[in-house]
C-alpha positions as CSV (number, residue, x, y, z in Angstrom):
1,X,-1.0,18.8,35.7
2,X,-4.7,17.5,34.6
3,X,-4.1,15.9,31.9
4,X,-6.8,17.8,29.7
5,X,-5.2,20.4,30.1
6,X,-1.8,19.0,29.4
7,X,-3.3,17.6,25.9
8,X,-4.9,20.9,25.1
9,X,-1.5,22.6,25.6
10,X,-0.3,19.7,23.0
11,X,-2.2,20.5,20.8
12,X,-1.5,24.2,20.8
13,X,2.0,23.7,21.3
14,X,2.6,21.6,18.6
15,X,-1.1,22.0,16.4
16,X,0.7,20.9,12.6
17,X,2.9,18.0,13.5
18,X,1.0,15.4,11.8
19,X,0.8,17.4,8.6
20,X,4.2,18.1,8.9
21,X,5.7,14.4,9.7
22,X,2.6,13.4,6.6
23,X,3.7,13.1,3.1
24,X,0.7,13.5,0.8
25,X,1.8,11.4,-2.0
26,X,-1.5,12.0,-3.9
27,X,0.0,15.6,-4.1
28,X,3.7,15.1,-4.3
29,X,3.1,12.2,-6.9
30,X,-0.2,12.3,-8.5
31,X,1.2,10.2,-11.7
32,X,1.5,7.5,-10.0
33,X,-2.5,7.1,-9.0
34,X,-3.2,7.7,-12.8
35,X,-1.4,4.6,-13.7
36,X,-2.8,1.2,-15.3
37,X,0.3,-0.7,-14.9
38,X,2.1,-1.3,-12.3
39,X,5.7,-0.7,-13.6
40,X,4.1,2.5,-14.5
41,X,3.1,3.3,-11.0
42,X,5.8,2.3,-9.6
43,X,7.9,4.3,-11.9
44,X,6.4,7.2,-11.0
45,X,6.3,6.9,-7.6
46,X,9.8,6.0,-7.3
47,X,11.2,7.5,-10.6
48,X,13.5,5.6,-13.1
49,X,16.9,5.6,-11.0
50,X,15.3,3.6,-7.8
51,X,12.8,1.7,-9.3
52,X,16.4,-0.2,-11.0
53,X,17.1,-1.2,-7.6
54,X,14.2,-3.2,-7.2
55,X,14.3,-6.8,-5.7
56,X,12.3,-9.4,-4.4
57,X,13.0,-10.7,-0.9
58,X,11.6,-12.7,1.6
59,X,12.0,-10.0,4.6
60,X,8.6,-8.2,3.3
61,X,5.8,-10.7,3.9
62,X,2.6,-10.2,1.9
63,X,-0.5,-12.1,3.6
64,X,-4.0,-12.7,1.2
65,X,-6.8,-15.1,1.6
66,X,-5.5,-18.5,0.1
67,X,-7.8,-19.9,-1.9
68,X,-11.2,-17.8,-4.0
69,X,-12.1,-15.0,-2.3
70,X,-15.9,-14.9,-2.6
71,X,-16.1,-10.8,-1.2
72,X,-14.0,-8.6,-4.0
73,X,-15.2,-5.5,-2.4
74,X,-13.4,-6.5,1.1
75,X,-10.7,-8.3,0.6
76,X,-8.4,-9.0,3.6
77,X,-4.0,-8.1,2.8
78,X,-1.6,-8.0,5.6
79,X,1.9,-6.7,5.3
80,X,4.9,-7.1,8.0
81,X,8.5,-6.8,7.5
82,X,11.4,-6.1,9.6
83,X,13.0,-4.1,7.4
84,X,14.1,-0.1,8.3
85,X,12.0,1.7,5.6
86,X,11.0,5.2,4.7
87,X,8.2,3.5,2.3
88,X,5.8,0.6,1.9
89,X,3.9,0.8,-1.2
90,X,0.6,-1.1,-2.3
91,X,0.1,-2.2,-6.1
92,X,-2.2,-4.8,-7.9
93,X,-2.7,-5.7,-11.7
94,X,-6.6,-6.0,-11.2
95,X,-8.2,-2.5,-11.1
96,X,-8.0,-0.1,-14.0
97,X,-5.4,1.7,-11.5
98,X,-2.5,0.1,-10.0
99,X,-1.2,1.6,-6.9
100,X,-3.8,0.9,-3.8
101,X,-2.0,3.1,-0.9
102,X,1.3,4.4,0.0
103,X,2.5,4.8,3.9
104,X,5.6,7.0,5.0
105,X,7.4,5.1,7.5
106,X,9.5,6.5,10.0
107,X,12.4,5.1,10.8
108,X,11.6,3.4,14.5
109,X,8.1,2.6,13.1
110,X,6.7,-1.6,12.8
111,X,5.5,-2.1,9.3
112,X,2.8,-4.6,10.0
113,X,-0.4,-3.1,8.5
114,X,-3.4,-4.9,8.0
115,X,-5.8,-3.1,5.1
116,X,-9.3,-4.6,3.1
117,X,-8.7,-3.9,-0.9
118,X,-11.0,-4.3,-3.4
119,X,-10.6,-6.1,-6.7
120,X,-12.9,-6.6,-9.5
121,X,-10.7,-9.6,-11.2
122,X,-8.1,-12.4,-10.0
123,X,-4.8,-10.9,-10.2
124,X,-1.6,-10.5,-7.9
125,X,-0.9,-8.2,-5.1
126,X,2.2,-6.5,-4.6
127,X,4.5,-4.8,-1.8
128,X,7.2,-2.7,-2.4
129,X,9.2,-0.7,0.6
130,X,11.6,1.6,0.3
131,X,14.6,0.5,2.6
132,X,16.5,3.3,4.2
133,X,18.9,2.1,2.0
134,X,17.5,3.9,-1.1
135,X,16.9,0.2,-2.7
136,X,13.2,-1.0,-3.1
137,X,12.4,-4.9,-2.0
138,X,9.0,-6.5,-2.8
139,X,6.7,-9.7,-2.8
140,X,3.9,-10.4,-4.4
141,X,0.7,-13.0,-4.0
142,X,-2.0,-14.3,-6.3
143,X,-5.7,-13.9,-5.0
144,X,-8.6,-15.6,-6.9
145,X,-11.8,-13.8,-7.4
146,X,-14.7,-14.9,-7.7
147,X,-16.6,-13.4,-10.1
148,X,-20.5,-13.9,-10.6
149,X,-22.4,-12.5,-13.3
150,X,-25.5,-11.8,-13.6
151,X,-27.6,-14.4,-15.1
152,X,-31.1,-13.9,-17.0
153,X,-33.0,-16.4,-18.4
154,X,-35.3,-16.6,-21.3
155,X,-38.8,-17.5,-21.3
């Protein structure tokens, strides 16, 4: 079979799988963008009874620049873990709005994911995931920003 033609009949065969394996979590759990605080996110995203399960651990690793980070509007944050997760959540305390993104994992997936944020202040970074045990496991890093404003002088 061509294999135009064998993506075209892909596509007509199954036209809505991504929507359908998607979770839109903007609609599902718009609260949670509103949010100034990151408990308050993360409460909302998770609700009360998960987010008691929370826990840091060392299989979720968070990778920032180390030292100031001269480009707030492109900062560089890597996360990997080996856990099995059905989440991996983005929060920071800089912005007036806590959560930064939300991916739904499938079970056989690789959580490495490599995304720029921006950040008008220094502040931390964390990431939660959802383990397909129901309990939620974070870490969390410190970035410096530099922050430069603007000068006038008098004369």
């Amino acid at each position: 079979m061509n294999r135009r033609h064998f993506l075209v009949l892909g596509f007509c065969i199954f036209p809505y799988t991504a929507e359908v394996l998607a979770v839109d979590f903007r609609k599902s759990k718009p609260l949670a963008w509103k949010a100034s605080s990151i408990d308050d996110a993360a409460l909302a995203l998770y609700g009360r009874e998960k987010f008691a399960t929370i826990q840091k651990s060392t299989a979720v690793e968070l990778i920032v620049p180390r030292g100031i980070v001269r480009d707030p509007e492109n900062i560089p944050v890597t996360i990997r873990s080996a856990l099995k997760a059905k989440t991996l959540a983005i929060f920071q305390d800089a912005n007036p709005k806590s959560l930064v993104a939300v991916f739904d994992i499938h079970e056989e997936n690789v959580i490495e994911y490599e995304l720029p944020i921006r950040m008008e202040f220094k502040g931390t970074v964390f990431a939660v995931v959802e383990g397909m045990d129901g309990k939620l496991y974070y870490t969390r890093e410190y970035i410096e920003v530099l922050h430069l404003s603007c000068m006038g002088s008098g004369g």
